[in-house]
C-alpha positions as CSV (number, residue, x, y, z in Angstrom):
1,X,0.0,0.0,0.0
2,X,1.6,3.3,-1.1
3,X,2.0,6.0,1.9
4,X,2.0,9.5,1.1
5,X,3.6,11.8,3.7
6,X,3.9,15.7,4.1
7,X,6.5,16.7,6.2
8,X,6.2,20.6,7.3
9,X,8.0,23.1,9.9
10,X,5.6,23.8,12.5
11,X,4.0,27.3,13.0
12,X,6.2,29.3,14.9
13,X,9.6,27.9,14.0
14,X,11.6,29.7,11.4
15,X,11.7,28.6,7.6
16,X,14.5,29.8,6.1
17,X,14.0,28.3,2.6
18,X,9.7,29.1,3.0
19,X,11.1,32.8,3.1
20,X,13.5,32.6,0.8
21,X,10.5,31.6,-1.5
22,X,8.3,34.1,-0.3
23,X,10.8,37.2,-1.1
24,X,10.7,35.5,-4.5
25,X,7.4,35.3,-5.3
26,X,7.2,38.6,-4.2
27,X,9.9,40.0,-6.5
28,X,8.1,38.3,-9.5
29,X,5.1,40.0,-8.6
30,X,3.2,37.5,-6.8
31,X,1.3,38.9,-4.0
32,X,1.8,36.4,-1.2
33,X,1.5,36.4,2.6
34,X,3.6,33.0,3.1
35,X,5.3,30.8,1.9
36,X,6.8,27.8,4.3
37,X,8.7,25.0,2.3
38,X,7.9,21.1,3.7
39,X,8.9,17.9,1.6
40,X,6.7,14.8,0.7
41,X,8.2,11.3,1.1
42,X,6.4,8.5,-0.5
43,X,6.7,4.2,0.6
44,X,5.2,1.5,-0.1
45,X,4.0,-0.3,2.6
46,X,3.6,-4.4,3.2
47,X,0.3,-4.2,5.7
48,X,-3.3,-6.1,5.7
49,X,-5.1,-2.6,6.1
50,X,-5.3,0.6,6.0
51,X,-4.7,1.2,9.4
52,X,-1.9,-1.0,10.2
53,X,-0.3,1.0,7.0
54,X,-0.8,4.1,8.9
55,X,0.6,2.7,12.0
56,X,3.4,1.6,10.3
57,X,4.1,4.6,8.8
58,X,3.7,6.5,11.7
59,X,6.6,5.2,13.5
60,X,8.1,5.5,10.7
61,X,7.9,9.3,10.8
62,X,8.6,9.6,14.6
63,X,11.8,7.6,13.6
64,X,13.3,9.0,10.9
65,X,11.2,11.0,8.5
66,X,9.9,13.7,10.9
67,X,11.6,15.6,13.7
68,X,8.7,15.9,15.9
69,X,10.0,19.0,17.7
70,X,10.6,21.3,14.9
71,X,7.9,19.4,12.4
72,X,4.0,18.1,11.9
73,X,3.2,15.3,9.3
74,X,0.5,13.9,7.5
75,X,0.1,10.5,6.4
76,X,-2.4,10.4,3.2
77,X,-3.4,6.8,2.2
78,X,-5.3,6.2,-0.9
């Protein structure tokens, strides 16, 4: 079962690269109020359901793919 993940910075901690895209959009002409910059990490998981996918992937965020301190996720399955 493919996983989708979105890995972003939490409100409140500083995104350097989200405003470095922001002063760009803004510099093209783009009238934006923010711009925060995550990532999105697919896998493919071996589970009998949906929600021992998710519980898979889970840990597999709050062990490597997310730093929970500095960053929320979101696990999308299909």
């Amino acid at each position: 079962m493919r996983a989708t993940v979105l890995v972003r910075p939490k409100e409140g901690i500083l995104d350097p690269q989200g405003a470095a895209v922001e002063a760009s959009l803004r510099t093209l002409g783009f009238a934006v109020s923010d711009a925060r910059v995550g990532r999105l990490v697919e896998v493919d998981v071996d589970a009998e359901s949906e929600d021992e996918a998710r519980a898979r992937v889970d840990e597999m965020c709050k062990s490597l793919l997310a730093n929970p301190l500095i960053e929320s996720y979101e696990i999308r399955l299909p």
